[in-house]
N, C-alpha and C positions, 0 to 999 in steps of 0.2 A: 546634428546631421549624422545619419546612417554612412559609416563606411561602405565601398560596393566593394564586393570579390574581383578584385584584379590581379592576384598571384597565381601562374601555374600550380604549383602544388599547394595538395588540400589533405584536409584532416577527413578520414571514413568512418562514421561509429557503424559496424559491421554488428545487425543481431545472430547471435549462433544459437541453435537448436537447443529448447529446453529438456529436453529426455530424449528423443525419437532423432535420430540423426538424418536424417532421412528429409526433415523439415528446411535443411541450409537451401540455399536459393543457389539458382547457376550463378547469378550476378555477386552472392557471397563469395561464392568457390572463388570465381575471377576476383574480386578483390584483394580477399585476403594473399592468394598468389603471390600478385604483383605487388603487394605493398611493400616498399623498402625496408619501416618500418613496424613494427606490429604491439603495441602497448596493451598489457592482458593484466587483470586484476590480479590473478594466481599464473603464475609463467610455468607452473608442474602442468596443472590442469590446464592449459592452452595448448601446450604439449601433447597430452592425451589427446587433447580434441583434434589438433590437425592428423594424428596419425590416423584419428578414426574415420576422418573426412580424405585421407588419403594425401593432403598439402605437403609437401616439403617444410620441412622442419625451419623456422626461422629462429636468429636470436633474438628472441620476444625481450621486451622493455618492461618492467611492473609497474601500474601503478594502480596502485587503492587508496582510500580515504587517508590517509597518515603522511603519503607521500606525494601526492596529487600537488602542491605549489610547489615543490621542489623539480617537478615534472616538466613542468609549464615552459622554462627557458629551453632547456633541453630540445624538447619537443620543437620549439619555434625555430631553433637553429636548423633543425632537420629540415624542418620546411623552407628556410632560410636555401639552403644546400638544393633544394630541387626534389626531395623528397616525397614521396607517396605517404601518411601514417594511417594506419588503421585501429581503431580503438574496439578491444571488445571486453563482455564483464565475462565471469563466470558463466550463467546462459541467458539467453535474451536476448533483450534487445539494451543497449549500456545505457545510462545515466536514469535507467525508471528503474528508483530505488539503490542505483550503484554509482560509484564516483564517475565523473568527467566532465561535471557542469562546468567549473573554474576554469581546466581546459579548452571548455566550446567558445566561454566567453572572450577567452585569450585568445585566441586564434581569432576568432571571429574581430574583434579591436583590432588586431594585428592587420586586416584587411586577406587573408585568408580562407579560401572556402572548408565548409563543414558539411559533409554530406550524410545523407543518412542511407542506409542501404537496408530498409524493414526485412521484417522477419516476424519471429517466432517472440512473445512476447506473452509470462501466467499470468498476467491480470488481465488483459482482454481475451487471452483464451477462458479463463476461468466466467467470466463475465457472460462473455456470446453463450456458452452452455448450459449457464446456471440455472437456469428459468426464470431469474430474477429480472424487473425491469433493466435495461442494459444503457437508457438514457434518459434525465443527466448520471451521468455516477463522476465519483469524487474518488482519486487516488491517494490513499493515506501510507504507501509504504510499510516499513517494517515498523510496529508498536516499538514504542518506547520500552524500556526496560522496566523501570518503575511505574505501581499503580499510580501514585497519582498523578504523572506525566501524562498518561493513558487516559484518567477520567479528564484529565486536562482535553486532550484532543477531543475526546468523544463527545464532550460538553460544547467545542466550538463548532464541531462540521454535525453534531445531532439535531440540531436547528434545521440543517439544508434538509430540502425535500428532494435526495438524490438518493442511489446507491451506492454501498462502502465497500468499497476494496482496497485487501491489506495483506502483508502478509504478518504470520507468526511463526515461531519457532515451537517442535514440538512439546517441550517439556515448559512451553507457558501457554499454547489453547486455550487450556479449559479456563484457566485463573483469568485470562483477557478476554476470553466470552463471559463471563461471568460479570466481569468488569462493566461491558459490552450493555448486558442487559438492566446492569443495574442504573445506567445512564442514558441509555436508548429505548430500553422497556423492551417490552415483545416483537421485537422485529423477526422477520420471514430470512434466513441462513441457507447459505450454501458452502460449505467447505469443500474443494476442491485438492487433490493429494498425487502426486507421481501423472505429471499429467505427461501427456503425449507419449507415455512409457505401456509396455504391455498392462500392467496391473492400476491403471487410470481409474482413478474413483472419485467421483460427486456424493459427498452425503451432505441430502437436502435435511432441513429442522428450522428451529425456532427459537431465537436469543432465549425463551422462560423456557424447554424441556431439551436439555443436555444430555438427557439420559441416555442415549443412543451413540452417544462419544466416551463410553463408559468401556473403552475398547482400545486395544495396542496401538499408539497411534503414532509412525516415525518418519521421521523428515521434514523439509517444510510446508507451510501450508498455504496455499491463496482462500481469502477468507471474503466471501461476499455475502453484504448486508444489504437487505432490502431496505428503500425508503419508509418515511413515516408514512401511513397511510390516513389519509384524508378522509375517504371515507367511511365512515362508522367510527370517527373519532369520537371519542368521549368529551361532552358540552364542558362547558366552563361548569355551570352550575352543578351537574352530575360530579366531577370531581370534586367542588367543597364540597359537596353533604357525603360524600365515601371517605373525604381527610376527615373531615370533623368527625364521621364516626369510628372512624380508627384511631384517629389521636384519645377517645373516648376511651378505647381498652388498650390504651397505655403504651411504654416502649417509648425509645430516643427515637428523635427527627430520622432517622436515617434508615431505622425499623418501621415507621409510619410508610415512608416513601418507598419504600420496597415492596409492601403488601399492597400499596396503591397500587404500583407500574400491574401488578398481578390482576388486577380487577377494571385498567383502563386501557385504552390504546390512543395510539398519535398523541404521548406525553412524553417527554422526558425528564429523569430526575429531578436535573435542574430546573424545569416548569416547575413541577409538583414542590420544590422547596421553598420557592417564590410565593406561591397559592399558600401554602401551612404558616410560610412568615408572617406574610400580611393578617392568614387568619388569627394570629396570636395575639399579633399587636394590637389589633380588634377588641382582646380580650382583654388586654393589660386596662386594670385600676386607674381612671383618671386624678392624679392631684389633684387634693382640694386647694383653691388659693382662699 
């Protein structure tokens, strides 16, 4: 059975402005205000940001990913006491992509309201503008740090017929698009960069021609991938006879499956490694008994 919210005080995840100040909502402003207390990933940068929204400075709380259970009691005493708490990340909107899930949960068992107070949020901004289809899309967060973490994910959400949104960090782009296409194939991109700031920039492209990110690129990034596209996919049939005659002029499995993604669409790696295994075994020598 569902606990109902029956406590006065409640928890607020408060979205704050991703670039553009200017984005906070009246209903922000009043919150954050009046919250007794105020839990912020970075308490410097929370800092910055009320003065630049003009709030009176609070003794902000931290909490991020390392210290988030240790938060938890804390925070429920406060509630406990009659308490207001308002949770915010870095910018945004909190727990898409930033701690305070374990929090929501707790509170929430606790019989404690959790309100959400929307806002400014890069994956849906980045999404509405991209020209990419905008539904179903599939939120992938921040990439794993390690490739094969990464072709791990790509592998399981490249199947869905959705759009991918994620973010990267600048000094790993190109290596996770790279990744990107070797698992996804030629999908339709939109990178997204300093959004809601004066210098906001969309650069549209295509998981297979990179060459246009061949340019200074700093900060972080919202990364959207088109779905598979259905139509004008490449048949079953047309795929083996383009593996069979590439595995013809030679190269490791993984060399075959690369120049295929090049010459097919609505495939993924992992499809095409599937297709080359089975063709193999096909070809394997039967025992004589």
């Amino acid at each position: 059975m569902v606990k109902q919210d029956k406590k006065s005080a409640r928890l607020m995840l408060v979205a704050t402005p991703i670039g553009n100040a200017c984005d906070i909502s009246k209903r922000a402003l009043k919150v954050l205000s009046q919250a007794e207390v105020v839990l912020a990933e970075d308490t410097r940068r929370a800092g910055l940001l009320f003065k630049r929204l003009g709030i009176e400075s609070k003794g902000f709380v931290s909490l991020f990913e390392h210290n988030e259970d240790k938060r938890v009691d804390q925070v429920l005493q406060s509630l406990a006491q009659g308490q207001n708490v308002a949770l915010i990340s870095d910018a945004g909107t909190p727990l898409v992509s930033d701690p305070g899930y374990r929090l929501v949960a707790a509170c929430r068992e606790a019989g404690y309201t959790v309100s959400p107070i929307p806002g400014p949020c890069a994956a849906t901004a980045a999404l509405s503008a991209s020209g990419l289809p905008p539904h179903p899309f599939t939120f992938l967060g921040f990439l794993p740090r390690k490739t094969s973490d990464k072709k791990k994910l790509f592998e399981t959400y490249g199947p869905v017929p959705a759009t991918l949104v994620l973010f990267e960090r600048k000094d790993r782009l190109l290596k996770s698009l790279r990744t990107a296409f070797e698992v996804l194939g030629p999908r339709e991109l939109c990178i997204a960069r300093e959004l809601t700031k004066e210098h906001e920039q969309f650069i549209q492209g295509r998981l297979d021609d990179l060459s246009g990110l061949d340019i200074p690129l700093l900060g972080e990034f919202t990364v959207v991938i088109g779905p598979p596209r259905a139509c004008g996919a490449t048949s079953g049939d047309e795929v083996s006879a383009i593996l069979e005659q590439e595995a013809r002029g030679g190269g490791k499995p993984r060399e075959i499956v690369r120049r295929v993604l090049e010459k097919t669409t609505g495939w993924t790696s992992k499809a095409l490694y599937e297709v080359l295994k089975n063709q193999e075994k096909n070809l394997e020598p039967r025992e004589k008994h």
